[in-house]
C-alpha angles and dihedrals in degrees: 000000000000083000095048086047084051094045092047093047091050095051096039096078086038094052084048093052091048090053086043099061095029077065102038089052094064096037088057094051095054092049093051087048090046093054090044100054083041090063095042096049082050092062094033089064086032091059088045086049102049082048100044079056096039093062096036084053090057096045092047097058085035083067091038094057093052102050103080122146130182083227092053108024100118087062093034086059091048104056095053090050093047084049090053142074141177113355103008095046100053095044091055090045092059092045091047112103099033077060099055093043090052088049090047106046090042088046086224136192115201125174136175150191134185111245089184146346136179141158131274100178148328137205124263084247092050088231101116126033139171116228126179114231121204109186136160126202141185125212135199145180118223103232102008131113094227119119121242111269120215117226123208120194140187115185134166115218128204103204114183125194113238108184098344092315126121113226144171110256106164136011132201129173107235112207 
C-alpha cells in the first residue's frame, strides 16, 4: 500500500501538468485567433476608411472646382489650387490666370453640386485611388440677358493621400 500512496504522489503533479497544458494549448489558440481577427477587422474599417475619404476628397475638390465668382475669383482659384497636387495642380495653375481674366470680364456666376460619386479603384497601399464624379452646374453672367446655362460634368479624379490627406491629384473629363 506504501508503494500505491508513492505512485499516486508521483503522477498527481504529472497528471496536473497534463490537464495544464491540455487547457493552455487551446487557450492559446483562441487568443492568437482573437488577436488575428482583431488585425484583420482593424484594416478592414481603415480601408473603408481610406475609401470613405477617397471619395469625399474627390467630391470636395468636384464642388471646388465649380464655385467660381468674378467677386471672389482670386480666393475661388486658390482653393482649388490648395486642394490640389501633382498633375491637377499644375495644370490649374497654368491655367490659372487666363481663368480669373475670362470670369472677370464676363462677370460670371458659376455654382455647383455633386449628383454621384463612387470608386473605380484604389492602390494596395490605399495611397492613390480613382473616383467617378457626376456634377451639374449652372452658370451666369452679372448684367447680361442671357439666360442662365446649365453645365453637366463627368470627371474622374485621381486623389492621392499625402500624410494621411486625401488630395486631387489628377482630372479628366469622361464623355
Amino acid at each position: 500500500m506504501a508503494q500505491h500512496a508513492a505512485r499516486s504522489r508521483a503522477r498527481g503533479p504529472r497528471s496536473r501538468l497534463a490537464v495544464l497544458a491540455f487547457l493552455l494549448v487551446p487557450a492559446a489558440v483562441l487568443a492568437f485567433a482573437w488577436v488575428r481577427v482583431g488585425a484583420e477587422l482593424d484594416e478592414a474599417r481603415g480601408a473603408a476608411r481610406d475609401r470613405m475619404a477617397a471619395i469625399q476628397a474627390a467630391q470636395r475638390y468636384a464642388v471646388t472646382l465649380l464655385a467660381v465668382s468674378h467677386r471672389t475669383v482670386d480666393r475661388d482659384v486658390q482653393r482649388v489650387i490648395e486642394s490640389s497636387t501633382g498633375q491637377a495642380r499644375a495644370e490649374y495653375t497654368r491655367d490659372a490666370e487666363r481663368l480669373k481674366a475670362a470670369t472677370r470680364a464676363n462677370k460670371a456666376v458659376q455654382t455647383g453640386v455633386v449628383r454621384a460619386a463612387g470608386l473605380v479603384s484604389m492602390d494596395a497601399r490605399r495611397s492613390v485611388a480613382r473616383v467617378l464624379v457626376v456634377a451639374d452646374s449652372v452658370v451666369s453672367w452679372e448684367g447680361s440677358s442671357t439666360a442662365p446655362q446649365d453645365r453637366y460634368y463627368r470627371w474622374s479624379v485621381e486623389v492621392t493621400k499625402i500624410d494621411g490627406l486625401w488630395w486631387a491629384s489628377k482630372l479628366e473629363t469622361v464623355s
